[in-house]
Structure formats: C-alpha cells, structure tokens
C-alpha positions as CSV (number, residue, x, y, z in Angstrom):
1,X,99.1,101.4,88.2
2,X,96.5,99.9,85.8
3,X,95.4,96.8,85.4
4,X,96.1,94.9,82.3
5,X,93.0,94.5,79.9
6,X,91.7,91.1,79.6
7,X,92.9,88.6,77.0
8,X,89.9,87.3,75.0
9,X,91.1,83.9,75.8
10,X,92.5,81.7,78.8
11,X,96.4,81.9,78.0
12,X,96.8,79.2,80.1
13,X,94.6,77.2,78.5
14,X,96.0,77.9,75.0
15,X,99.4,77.4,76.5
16,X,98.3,73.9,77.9
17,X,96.7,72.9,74.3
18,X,100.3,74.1,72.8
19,X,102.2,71.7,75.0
20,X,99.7,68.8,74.4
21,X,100.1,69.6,70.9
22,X,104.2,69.1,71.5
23,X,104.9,67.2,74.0
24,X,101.6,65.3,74.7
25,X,99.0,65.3,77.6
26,X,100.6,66.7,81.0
27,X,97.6,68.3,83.2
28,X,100.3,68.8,85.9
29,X,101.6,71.6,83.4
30,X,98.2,73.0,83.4
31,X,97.7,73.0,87.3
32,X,100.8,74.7,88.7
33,X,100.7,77.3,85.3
34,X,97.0,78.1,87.1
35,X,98.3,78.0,91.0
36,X,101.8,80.2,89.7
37,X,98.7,82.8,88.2
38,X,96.5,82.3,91.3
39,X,99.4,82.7,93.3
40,X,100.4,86.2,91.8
41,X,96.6,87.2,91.6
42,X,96.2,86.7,95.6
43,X,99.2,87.8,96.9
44,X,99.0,91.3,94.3
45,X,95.7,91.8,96.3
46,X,96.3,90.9,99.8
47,X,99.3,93.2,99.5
48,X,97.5,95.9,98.1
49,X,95.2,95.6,101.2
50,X,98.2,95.3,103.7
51,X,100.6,98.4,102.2
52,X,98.6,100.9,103.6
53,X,99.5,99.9,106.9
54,X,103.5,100.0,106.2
55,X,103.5,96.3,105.6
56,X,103.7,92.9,103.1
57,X,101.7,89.8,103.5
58,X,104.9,88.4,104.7
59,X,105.1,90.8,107.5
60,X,101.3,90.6,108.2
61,X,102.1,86.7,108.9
62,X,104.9,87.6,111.4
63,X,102.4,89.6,113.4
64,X,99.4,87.4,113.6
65,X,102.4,84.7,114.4
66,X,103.4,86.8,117.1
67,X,99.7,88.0,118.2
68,X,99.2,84.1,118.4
69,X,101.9,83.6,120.9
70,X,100.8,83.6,124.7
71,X,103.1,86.4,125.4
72,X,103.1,88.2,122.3
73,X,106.5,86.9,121.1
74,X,108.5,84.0,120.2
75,X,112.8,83.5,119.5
76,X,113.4,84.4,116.0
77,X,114.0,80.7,115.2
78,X,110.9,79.4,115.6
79,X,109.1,82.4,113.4
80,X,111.5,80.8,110.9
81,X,109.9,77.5,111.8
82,X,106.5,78.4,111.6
83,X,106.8,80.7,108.6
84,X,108.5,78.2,107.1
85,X,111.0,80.7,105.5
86,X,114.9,80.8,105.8
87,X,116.8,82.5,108.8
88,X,117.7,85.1,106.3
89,X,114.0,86.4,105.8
90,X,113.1,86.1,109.0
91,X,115.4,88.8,109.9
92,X,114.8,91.1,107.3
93,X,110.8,90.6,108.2
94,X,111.3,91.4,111.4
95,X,113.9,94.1,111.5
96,X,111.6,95.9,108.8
97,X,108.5,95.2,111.5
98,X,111.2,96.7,114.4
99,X,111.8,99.8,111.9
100,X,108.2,100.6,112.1
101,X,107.5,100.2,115.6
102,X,105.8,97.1,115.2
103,X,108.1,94.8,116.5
104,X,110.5,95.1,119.3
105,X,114.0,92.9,119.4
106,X,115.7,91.6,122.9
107,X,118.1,89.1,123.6
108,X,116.4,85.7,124.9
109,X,117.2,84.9,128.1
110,X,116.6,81.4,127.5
111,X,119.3,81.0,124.7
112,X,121.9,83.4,125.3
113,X,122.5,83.0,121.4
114,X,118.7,83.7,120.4
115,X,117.1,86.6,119.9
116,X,113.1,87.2,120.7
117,X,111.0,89.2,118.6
118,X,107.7,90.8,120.4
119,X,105.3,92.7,118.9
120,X,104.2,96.4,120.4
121,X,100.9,97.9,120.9
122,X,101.7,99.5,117.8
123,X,102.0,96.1,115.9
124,X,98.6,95.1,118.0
125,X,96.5,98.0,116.6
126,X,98.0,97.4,112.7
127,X,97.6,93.6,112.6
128,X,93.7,94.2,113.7
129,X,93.2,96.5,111.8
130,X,94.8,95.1,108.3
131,X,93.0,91.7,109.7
132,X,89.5,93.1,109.6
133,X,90.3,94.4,105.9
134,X,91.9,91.4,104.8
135,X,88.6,89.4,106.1
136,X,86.7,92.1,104.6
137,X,87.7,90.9,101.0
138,X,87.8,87.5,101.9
139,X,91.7,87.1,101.7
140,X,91.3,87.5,97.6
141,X,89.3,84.7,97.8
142,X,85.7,86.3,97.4
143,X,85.0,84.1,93.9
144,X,84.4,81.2,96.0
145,X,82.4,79.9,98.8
146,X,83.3,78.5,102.3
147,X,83.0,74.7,100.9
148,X,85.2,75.6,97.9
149,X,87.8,77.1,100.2
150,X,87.9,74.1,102.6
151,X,88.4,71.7,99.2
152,X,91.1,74.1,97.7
153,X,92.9,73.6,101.4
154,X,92.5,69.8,101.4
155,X,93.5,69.0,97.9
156,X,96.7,71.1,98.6
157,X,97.2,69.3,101.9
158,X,98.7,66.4,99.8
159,X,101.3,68.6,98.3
160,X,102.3,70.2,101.8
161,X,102.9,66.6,103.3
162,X,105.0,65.1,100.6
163,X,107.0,68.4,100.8
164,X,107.0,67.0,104.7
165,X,106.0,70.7,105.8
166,X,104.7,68.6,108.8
167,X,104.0,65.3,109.8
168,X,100.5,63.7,108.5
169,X,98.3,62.3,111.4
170,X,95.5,61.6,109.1
C-alpha cells in the first residue's frame, strides 16, 4: 500500500477557514479535525509496527496490561476497566490474543462467574519484542521532543477528567 502524495496545502486548515467563513470562528472545529488526523496518523504507524508480530495496538495494550500485573494476569473485567473499552472488545482482544498463544483463559477462582486472562511466555517474548520497536520509533511520536510530549499529555488530561475516565487528585 502506498502512501497518498501530499496535498500542497493543510486541508484542515482550509477546511477551518471554510467554516469560519460559514459559520464563524470555532477553533474547537479546528482541534479535534487535527487530533481525528493525528489520531489515524499514530495509530496507522504503531500498527504497522505491531502486525508483524500477529497483533493490533489494541492487543499490544492487553499484553503490557497483563505484563503489568503481579502475576501476569488479571479477570477479564478489570482489562475492560483499565482499557477502558466495553465487555464486548475485551473478549474479542483477548480470545484473538488466546488464538495466537499469547494469552491463556481460566475460570477465576475468586468469582466463579469471572474469567482470568494470563498471558504465556509466548505473549512475554512478543510484547518485548514489539515494545522495543514501538520505543524504537518513539510510539509515532518522533516529530517531537520529551517536553512537547509531556505538554501534549497534560493539555489532554483536561479532556480525560471531564470525560471522568478517573478521578482528578490534582
């Protein structure tokens, strides 16, 4: 697959001087057009990086999840909860991370319900691996520097708490 040649303008730009035009000054317009783009542009690379080892970015989060666990697992519902991602995706992540070997599946004998999700030494030897790549092209994030990655996470930090993805202790 190609990539597409370069306009010889910034579309979103142009698109954000059309709407002033029309509906008057909104930079919000302007800012999630650019974070939609960004978004596409980051997670196109990272998973260009990742599918070589049989996996998404999605699925690359389960495992470092996991890897970050003491014992190497955790019960489906709180992947959900950390992932922050419905039920529904959790369990297609993981069963496609059990179909490769990378996962394993057991009934949790804490919650005779639950199910845990642990990953293999399989799993252990793909997430480093993919991890030391991902680093290696600084997560698609290469054009800018440590302190322009640290702003980019706290101006979004508003966003994340009004969304109440946790609670704010600042």
């Amino acid at each position: 697959m190609s990539k597409p040649l370069s306009l010889p303008f910034d579309p979103i730009a142009r698109a954000d001087e059309l709407w002033t035009r029309r509906w008057g000054s909104t930079p919000s317009m302007g800012a999630i057009t650019s974070i939609m783009r960004a978004h596409q542009i980051l997670l196109a690379e990272v998973d260009a990086v990742v599918k070589p080892y049989g996996l998404t970015f999605a699925r690359y989060e389960a495992l470092v999840l996991l890897t970050f666990s003491r014992e190497g697992e955790l019960p489906m519902s709180k992947i959900g909860e950390r992932l922050m991602v419905h039920p529904t995706s959790v369990t297609n992540t993981v069963d496609r991370l059990v179909t490769s070997g990378l996962v394993d599946k057991r009934p949790n004998p804490n919650d005779g319900r639950g199910i845990l999700a642990s990953i293999t030494d399989k799993g252990r030897e793909v997430v480093e691996a993919a991890t030391e790549d991902l680093m290696k092209m600084d997560f698609g994030l290469g054009a800018y520097d440590t302190d322009q990655c640290a702003e980019i996470f706290s101006m979004l930090r508003p966003l994340r708490v009004a969304a109440q993805d946790f609670e704010d202790a600042d």
